[in-house]
N, CA, C and O atoms as a printed pandas DataFrame, in Angstrom:
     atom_number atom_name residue_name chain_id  residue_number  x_coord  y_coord  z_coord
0              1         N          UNK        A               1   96.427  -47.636    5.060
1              2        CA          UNK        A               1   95.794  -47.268    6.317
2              3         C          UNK        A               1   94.975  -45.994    6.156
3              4         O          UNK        A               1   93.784  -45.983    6.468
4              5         N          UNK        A               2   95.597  -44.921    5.675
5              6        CA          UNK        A               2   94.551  -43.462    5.049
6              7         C          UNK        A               2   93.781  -44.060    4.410
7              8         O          UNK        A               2   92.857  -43.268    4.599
8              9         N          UNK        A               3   93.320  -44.856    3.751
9             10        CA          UNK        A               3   92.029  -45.088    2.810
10            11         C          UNK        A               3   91.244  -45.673    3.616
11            12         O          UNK        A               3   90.032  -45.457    3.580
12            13         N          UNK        A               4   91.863  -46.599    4.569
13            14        CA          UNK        A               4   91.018  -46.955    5.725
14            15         C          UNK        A               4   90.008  -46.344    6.512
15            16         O          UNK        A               4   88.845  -46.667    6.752
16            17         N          UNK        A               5   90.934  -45.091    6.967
17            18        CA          UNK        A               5   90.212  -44.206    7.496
18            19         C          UNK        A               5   88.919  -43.235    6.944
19            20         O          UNK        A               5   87.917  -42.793    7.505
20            21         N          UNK        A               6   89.459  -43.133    5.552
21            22        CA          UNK        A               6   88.490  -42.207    4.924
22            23         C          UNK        A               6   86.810  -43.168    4.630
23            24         O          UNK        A               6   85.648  -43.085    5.026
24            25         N          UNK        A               7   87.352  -43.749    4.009
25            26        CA          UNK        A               7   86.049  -45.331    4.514
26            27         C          UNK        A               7   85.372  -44.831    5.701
27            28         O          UNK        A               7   84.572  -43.905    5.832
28            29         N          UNK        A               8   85.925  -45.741    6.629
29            30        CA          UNK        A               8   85.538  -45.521    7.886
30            31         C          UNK        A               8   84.852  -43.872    8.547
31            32         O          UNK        A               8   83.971  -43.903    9.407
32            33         N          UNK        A               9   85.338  -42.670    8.068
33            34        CA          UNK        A               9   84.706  -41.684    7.942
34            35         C          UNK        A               9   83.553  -41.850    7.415
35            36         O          UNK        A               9   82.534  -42.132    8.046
36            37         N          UNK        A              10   83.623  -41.709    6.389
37            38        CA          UNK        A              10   82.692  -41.892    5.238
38            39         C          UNK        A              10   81.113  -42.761    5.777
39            40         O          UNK        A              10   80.008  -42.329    6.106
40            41         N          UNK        A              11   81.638  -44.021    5.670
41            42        CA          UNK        A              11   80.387  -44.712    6.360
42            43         C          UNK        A              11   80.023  -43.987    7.990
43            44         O          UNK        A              11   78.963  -44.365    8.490
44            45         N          UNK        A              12   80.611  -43.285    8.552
45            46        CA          UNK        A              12   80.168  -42.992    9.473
46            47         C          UNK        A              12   79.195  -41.648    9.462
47            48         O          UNK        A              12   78.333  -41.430   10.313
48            49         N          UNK        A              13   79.543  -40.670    8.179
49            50        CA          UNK        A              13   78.732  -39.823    7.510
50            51         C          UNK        A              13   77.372  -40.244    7.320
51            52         O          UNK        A              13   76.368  -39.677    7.752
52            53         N          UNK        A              14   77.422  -41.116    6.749
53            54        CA          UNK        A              14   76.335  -41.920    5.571
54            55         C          UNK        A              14   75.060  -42.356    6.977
55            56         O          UNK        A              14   73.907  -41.957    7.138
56            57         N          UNK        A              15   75.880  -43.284    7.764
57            58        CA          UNK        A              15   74.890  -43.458    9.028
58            59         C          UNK        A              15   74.803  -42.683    9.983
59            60         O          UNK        A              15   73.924  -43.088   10.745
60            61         N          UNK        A              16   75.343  -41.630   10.386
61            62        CA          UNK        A              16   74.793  -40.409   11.243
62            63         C          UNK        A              16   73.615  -39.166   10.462
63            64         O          UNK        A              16   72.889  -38.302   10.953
64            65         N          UNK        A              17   73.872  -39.590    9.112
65            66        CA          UNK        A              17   73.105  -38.381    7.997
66            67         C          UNK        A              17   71.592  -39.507    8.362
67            68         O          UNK        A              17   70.522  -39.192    8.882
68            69         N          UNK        A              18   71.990  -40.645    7.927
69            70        CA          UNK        A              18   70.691  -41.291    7.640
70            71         C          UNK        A              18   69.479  -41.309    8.997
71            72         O          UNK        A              18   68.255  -41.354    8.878
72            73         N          UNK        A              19   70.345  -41.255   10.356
73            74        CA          UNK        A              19   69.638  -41.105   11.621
74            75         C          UNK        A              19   68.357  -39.778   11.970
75            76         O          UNK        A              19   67.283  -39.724   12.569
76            77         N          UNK        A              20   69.277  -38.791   11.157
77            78        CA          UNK        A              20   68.456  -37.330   11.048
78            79         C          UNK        A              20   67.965  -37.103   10.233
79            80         O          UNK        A              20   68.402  -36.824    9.116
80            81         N          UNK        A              21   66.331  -37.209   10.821
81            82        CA          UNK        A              21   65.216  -37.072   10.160
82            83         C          UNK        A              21   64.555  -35.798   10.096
83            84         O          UNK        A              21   64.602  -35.269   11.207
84            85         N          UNK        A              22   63.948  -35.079    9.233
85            86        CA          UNK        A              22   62.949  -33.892    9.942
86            87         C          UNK        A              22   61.481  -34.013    9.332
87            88         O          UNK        A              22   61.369  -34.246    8.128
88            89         N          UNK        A              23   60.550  -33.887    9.995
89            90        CA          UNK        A              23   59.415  -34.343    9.945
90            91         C          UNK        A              23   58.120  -33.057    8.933
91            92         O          UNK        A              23   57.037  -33.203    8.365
92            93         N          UNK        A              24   58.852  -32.153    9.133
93            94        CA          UNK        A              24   57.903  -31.395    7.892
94            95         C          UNK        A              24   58.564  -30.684    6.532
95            96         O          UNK        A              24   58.076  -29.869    5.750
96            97         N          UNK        A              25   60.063  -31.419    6.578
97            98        CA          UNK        A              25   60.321  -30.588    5.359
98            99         C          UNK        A              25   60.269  -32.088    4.010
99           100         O          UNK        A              25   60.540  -33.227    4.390
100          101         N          UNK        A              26   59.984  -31.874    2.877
101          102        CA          UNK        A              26   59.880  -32.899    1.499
102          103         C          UNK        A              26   61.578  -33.184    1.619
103          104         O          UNK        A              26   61.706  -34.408    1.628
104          105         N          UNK        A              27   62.638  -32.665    1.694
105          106        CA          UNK        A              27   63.776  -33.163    1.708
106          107         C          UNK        A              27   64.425  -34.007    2.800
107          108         O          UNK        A              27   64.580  -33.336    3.820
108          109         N          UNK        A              28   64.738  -34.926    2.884
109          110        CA          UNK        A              28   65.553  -35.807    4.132
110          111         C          UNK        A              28   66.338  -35.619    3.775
111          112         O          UNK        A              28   66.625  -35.167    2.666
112          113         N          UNK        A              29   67.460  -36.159    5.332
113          114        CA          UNK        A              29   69.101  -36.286    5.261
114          115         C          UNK        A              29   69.288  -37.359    4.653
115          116         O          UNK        A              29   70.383  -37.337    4.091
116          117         N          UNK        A              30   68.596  -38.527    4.461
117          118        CA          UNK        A              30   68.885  -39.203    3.575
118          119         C          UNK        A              30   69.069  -38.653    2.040
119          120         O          UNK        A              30   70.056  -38.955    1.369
120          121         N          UNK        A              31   68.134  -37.912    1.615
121          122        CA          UNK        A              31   68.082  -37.405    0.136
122          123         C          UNK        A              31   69.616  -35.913    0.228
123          124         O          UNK        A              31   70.287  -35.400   -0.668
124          125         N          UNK        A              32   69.602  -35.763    1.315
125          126        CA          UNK        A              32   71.097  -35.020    0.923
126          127         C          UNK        A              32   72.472  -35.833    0.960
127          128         O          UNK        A              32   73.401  -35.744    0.158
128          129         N          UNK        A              33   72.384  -36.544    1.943
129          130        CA          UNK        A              33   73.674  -37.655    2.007
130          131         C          UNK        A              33   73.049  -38.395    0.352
131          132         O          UNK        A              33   73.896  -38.876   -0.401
132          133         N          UNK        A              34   72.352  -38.401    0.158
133          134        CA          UNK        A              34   72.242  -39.552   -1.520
134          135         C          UNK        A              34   73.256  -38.654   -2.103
135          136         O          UNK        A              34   74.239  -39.173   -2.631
136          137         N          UNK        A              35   73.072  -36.660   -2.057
137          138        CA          UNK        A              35   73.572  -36.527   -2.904
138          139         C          UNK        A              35   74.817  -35.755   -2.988
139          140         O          UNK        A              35   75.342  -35.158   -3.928
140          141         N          UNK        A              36   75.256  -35.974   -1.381
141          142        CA          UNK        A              36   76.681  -35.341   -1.591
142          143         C          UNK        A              36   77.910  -36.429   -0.655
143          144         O          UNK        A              36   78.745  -36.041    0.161
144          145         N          UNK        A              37   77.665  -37.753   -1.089
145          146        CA          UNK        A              37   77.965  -38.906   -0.752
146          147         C          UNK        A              37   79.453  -38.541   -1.984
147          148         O          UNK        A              37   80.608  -38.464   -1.567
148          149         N          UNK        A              38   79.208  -38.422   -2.965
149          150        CA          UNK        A              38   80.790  -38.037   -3.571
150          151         C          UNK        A              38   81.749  -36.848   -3.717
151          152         O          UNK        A              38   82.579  -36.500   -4.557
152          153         N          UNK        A              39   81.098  -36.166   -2.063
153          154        CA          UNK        A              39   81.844  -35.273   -1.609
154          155         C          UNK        A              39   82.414  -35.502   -0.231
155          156         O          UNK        A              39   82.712  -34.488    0.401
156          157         N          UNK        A              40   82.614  -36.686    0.336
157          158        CA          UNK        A              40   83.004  -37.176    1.208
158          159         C          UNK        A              40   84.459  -36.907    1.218
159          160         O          UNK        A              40   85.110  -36.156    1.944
160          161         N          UNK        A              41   84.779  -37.589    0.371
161          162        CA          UNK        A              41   86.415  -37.818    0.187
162          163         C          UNK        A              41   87.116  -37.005   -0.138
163          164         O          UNK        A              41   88.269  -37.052    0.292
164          165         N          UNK        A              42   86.729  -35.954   -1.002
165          166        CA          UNK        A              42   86.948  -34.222   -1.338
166          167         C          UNK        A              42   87.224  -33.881   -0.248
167          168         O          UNK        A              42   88.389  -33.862    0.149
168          169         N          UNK        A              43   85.892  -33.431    0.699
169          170        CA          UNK        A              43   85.737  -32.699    1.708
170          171         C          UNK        A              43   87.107  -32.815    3.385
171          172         O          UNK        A              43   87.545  -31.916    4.103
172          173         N          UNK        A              44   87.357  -34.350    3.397
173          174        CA          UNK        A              44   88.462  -34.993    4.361
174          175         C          UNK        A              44   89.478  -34.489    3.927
175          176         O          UNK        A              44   90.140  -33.694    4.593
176          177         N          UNK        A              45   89.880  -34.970    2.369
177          178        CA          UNK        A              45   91.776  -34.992    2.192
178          179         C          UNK        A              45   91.611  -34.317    0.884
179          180         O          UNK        A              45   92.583  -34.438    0.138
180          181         N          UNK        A              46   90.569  -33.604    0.410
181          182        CA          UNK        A              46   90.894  -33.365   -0.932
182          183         C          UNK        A              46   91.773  -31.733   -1.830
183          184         O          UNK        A              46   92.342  -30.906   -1.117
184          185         N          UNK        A              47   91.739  -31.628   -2.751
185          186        CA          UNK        A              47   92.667  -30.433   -2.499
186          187         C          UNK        A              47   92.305  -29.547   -4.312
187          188         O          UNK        A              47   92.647  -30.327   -5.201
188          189         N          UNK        A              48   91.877  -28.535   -4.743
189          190        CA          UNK        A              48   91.649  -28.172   -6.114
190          191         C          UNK        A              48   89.868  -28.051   -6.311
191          192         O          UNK        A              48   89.038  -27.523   -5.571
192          193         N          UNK        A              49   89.758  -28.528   -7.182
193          194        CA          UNK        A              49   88.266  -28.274   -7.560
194          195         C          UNK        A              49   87.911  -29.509   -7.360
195          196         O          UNK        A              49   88.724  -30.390   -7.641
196          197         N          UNK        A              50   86.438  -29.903   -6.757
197          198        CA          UNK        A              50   85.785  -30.486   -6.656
198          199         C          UNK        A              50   85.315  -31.471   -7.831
199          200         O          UNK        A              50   85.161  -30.988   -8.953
200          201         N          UNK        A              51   85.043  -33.064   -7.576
201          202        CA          UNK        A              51   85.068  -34.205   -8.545
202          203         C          UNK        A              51   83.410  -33.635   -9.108
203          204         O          UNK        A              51   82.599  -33.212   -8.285
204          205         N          UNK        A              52   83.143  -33.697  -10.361
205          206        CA          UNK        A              52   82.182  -33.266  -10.948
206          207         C          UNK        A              52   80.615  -33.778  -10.186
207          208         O          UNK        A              52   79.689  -33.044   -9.842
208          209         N          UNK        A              53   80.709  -35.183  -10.084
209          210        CA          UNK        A              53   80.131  -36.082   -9.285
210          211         C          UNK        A              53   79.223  -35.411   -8.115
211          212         O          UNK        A              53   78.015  -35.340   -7.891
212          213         N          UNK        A              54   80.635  -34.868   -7.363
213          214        CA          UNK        A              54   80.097  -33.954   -5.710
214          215         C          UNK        A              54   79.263  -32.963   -6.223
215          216         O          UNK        A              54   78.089  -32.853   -5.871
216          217         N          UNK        A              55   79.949  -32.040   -7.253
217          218        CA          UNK        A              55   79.200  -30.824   -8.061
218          219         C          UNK        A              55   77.636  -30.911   -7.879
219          220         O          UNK        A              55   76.855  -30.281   -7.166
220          221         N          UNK        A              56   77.420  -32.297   -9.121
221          222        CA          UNK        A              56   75.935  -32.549   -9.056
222          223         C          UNK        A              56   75.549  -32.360   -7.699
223          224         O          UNK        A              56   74.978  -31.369   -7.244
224          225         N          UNK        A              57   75.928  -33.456   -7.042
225          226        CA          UNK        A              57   74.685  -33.654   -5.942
226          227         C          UNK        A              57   74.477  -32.373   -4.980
227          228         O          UNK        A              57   73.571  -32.273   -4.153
228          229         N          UNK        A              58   75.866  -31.036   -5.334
229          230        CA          UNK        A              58   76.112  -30.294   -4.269
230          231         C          UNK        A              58   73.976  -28.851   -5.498
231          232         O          UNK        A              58   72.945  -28.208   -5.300
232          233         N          UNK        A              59   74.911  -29.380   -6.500
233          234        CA          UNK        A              59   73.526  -28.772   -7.123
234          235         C          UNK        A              59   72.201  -29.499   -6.826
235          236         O          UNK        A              59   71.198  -28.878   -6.476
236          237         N          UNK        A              60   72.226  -30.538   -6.942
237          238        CA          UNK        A              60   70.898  -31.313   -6.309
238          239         C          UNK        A              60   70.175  -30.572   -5.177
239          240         O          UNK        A              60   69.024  -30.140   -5.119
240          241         N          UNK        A              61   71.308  -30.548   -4.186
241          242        CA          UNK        A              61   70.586  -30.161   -2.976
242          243         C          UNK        A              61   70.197  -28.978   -3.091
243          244         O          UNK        A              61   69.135  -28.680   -2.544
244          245         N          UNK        A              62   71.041  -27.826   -3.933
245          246        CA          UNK        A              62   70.690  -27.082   -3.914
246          247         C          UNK        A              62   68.965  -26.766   -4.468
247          248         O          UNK        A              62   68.201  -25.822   -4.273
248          249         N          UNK        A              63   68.897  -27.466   -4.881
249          250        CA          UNK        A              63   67.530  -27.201   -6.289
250          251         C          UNK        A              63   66.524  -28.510   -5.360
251          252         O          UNK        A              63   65.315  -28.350   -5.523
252          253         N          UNK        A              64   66.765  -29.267   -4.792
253          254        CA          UNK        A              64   65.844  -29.652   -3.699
254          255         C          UNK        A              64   65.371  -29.041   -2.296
255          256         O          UNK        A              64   64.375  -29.447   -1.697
256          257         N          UNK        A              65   66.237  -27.982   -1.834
257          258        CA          UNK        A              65   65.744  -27.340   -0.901
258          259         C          UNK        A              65   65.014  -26.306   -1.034
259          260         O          UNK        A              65   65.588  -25.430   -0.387
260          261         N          UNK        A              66   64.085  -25.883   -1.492
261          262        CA          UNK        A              66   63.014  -24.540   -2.083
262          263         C          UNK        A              66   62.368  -23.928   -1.137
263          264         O          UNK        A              66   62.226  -22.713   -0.999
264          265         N          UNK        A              67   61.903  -24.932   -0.361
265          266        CA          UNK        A              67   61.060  -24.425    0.758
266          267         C          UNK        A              67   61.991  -23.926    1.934
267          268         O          UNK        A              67   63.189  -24.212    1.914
268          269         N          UNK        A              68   61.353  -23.060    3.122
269          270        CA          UNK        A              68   62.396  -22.543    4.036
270          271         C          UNK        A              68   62.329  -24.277    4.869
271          272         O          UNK        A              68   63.430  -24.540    5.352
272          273         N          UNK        A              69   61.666  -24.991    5.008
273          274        CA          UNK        A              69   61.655  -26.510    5.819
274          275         C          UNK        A              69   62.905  -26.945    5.389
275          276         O          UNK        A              69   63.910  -27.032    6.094
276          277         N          UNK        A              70   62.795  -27.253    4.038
277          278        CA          UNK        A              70   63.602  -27.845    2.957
278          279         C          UNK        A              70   65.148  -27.416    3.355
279          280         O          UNK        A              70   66.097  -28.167    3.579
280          281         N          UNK        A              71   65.110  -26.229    3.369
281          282        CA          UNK        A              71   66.103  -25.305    3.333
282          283         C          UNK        A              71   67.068  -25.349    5.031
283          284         O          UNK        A              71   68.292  -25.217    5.049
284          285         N          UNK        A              72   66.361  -25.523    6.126
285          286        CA          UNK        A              72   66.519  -25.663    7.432
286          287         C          UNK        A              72   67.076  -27.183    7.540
287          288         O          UNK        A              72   68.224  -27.430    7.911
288          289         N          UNK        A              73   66.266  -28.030    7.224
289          290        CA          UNK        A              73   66.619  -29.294    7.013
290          291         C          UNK        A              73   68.097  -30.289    6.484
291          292         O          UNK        A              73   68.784  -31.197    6.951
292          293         N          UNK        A              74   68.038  -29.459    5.241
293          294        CA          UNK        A              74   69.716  -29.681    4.524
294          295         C          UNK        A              74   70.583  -29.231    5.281
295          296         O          UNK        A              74   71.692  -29.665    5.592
296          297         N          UNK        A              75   69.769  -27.916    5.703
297          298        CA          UNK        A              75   71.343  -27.024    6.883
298          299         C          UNK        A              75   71.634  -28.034    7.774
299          300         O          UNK        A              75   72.773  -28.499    7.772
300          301         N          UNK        A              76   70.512  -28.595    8.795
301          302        CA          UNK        A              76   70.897  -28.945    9.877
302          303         C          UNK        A              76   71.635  -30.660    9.740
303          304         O          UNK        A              76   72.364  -31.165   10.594
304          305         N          UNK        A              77   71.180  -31.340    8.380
305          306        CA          UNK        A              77   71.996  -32.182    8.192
306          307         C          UNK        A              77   73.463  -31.985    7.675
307          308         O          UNK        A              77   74.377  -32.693    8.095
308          309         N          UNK        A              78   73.585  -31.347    7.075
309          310        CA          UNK        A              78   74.900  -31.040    6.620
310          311         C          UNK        A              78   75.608  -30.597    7.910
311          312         O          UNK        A              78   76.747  -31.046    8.032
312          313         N          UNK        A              79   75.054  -29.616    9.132
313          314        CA          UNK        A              79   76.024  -29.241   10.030
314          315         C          UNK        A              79   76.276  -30.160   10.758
315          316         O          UNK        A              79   77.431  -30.296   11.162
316          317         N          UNK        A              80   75.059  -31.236   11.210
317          318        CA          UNK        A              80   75.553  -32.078   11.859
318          319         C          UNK        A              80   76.522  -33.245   11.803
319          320         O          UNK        A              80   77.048  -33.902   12.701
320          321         N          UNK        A              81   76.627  -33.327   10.033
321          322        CA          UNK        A              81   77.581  -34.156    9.608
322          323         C          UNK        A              81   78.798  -33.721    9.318
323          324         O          UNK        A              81   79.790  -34.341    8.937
324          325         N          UNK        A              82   78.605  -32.444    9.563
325          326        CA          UNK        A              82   80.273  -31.748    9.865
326          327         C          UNK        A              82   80.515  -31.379   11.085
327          328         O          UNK        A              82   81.511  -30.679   11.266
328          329         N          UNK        A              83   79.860  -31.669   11.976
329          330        CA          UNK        A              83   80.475  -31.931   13.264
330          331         C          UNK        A              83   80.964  -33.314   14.073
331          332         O          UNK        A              83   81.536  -33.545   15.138
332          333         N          UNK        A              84   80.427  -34.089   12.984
333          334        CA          UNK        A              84   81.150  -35.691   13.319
334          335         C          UNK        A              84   82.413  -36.120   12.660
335          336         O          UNK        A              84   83.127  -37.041   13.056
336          337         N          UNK        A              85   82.655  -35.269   11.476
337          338        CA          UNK        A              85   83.244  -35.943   10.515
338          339         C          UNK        A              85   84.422  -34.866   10.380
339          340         O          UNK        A              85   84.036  -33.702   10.483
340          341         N          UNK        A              86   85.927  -35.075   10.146
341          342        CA          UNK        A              86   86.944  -34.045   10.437
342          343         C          UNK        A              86   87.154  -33.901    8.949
343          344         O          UNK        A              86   87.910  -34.533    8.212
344          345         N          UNK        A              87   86.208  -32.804    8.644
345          346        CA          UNK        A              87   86.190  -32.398    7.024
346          347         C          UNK        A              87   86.753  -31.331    6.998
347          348         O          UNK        A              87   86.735  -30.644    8.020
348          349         N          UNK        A              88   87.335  -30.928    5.978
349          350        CA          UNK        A              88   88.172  -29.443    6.018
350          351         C          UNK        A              88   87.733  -28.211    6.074
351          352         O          UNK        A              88   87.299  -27.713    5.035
352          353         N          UNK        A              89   87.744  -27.484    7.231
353          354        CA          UNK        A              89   86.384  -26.372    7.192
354          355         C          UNK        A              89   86.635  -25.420    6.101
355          356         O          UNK        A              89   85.645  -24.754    5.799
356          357         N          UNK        A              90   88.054  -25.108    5.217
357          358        CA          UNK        A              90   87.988  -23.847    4.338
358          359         C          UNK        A              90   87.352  -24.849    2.707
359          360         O          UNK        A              90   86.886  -24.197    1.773
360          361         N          UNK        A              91   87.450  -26.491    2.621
361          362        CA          UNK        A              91   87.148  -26.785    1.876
362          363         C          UNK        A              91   85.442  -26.962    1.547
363          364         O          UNK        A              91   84.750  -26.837    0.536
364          365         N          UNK        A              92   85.161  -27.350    3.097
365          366        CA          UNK        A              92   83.585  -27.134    3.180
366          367         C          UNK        A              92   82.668  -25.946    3.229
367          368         O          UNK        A              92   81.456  -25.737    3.253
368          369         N          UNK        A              93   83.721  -25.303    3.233
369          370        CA          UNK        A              93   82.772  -23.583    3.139
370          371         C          UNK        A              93   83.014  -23.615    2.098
371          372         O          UNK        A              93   81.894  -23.585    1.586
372          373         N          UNK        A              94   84.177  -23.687    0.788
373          374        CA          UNK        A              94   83.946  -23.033   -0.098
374          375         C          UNK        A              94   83.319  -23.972   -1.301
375          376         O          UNK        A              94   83.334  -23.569   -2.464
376          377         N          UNK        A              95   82.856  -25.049   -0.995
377          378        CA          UNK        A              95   82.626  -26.197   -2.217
378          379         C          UNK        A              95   81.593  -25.258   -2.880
379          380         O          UNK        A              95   81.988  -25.005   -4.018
380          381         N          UNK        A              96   80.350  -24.608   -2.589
381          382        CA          UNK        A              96   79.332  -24.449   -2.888
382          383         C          UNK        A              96   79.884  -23.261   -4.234
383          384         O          UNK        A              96   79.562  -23.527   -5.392
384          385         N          UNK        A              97   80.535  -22.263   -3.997
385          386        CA          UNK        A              97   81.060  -21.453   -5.069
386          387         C          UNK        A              97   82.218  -21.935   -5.890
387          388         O          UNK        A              97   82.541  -21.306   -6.898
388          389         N          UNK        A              98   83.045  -23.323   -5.412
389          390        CA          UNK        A              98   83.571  -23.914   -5.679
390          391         C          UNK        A              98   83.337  -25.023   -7.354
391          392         O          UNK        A              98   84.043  -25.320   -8.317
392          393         N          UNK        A              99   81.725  -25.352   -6.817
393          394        CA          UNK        A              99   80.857  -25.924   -7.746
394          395         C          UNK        A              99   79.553  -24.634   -8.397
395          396         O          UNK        A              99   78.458  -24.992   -8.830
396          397         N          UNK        A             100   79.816  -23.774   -8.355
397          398        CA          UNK        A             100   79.038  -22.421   -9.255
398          399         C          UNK        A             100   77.713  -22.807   -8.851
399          400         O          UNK        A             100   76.718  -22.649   -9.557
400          401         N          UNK        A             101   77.719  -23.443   -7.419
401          402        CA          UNK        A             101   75.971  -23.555   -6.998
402          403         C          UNK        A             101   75.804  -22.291   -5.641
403          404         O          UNK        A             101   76.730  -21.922   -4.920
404          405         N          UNK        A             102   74.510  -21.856   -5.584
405          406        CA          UNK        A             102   74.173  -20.585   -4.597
406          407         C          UNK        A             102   73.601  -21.236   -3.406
407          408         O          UNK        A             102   72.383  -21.086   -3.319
408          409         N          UNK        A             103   74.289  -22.086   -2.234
409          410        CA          UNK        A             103   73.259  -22.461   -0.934
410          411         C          UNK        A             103   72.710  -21.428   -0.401
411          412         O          UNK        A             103   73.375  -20.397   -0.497
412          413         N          UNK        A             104   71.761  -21.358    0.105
413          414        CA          UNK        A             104   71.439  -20.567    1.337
414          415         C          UNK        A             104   71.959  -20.216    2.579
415          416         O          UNK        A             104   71.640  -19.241    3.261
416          417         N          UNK        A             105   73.032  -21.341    2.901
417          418        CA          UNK        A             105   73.783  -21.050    3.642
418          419         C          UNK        A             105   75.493  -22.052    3.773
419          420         O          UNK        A             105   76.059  -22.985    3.201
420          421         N          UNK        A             106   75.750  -20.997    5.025
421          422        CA          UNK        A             106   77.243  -21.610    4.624
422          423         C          UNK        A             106   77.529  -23.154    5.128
423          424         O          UNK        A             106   76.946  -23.597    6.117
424          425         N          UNK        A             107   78.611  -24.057    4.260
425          426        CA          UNK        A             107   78.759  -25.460    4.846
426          427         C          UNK        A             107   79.994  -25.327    5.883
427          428         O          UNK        A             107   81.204  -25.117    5.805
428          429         N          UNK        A             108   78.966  -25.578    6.970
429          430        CA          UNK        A             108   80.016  -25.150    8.405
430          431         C          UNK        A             108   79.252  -25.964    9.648
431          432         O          UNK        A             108   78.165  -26.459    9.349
432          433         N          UNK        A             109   79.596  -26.095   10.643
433          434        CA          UNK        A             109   79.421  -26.941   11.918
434          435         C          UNK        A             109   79.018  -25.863   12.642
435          436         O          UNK        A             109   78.498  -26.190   13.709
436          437         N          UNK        A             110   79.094  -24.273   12.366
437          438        CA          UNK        A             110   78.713  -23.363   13.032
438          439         C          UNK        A             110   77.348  -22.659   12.705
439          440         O          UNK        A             110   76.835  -21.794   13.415
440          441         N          UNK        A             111   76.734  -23.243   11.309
441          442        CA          UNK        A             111   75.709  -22.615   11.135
442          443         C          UNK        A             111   74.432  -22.179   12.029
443          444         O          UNK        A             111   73.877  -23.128   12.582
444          445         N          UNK        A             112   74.065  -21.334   12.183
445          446        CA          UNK        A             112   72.625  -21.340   12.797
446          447         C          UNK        A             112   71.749  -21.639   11.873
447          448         O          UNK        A             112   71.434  -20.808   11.021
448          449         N          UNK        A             113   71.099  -23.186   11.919
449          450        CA          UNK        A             113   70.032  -22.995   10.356
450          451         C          UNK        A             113   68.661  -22.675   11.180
451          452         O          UNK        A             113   67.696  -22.782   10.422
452          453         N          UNK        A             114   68.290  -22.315   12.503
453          454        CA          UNK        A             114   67.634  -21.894   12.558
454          455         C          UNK        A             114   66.700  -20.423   12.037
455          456         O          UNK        A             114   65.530  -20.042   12.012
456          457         N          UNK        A             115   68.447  -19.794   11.558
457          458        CA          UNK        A             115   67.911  -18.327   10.714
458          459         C          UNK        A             115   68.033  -18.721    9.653
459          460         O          UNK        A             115   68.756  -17.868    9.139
460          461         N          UNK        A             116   67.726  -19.811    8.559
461          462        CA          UNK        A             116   67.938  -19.795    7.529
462          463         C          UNK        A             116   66.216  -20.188    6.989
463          464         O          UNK        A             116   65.566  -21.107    7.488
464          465         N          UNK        A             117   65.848  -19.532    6.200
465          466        CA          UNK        A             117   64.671  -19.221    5.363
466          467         C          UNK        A             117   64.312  -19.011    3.952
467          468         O          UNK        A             117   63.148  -18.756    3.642
């Protein structure tokens, strides 16, 4: 039944990320859900260091967001998909130093990515 659920999370990530679009930055929520789709399951129930897998894509994004658009964009998908999804907030704040990558900002449901540049 827990694996059920995490599924069911999961795809519900995948299609709320894919809904949010932003119209002037080169990065979509699609191209961030591509690449932190194997940080789903981490992020819900997971516990230690992060599956190498998540790492990448958590570096992907990082190294795809350059521009401040870019950069606003990832924020606001990532927050919004942590406000749907009951991910662990001390695990989602700390993945990013977790995986030795530098975001711009923090992975939280509270971000303002409007100040992020």
């Amino acid at each position: 039944m827990k694996s059920h659920n995490v599924v069911a999370i999961a795809a519900a990530f995948v299609v709320f990320l894919l809904a949010v679009q932003a119209s002037e930055a080169a990065i979509s929520c699609s191209d961030v859900i591509s690449n932190l789709r194997p940080c789903v399951s981490y992020l819900v129930n997971g516990s230690g260091k992060p599956p190498p897998a998540c790492c990448s894509g958590v570096s992907a994004v990082a190294s795809a967001a350059s521009t401040s658009a870019d950069k606003k964009t990832a924020c606001n998908c990532i927050k919004s998909a942590a406000k749907n999804v009951n991910l662990n907030p001390q695990l989602a704040q700390a993945l990013p130093g977790n995986c030795g990558v530098n975001l711009p900002f923090p992975v939280s449901p509270n971000t303002d990515c409007s100040k992020i540049g």
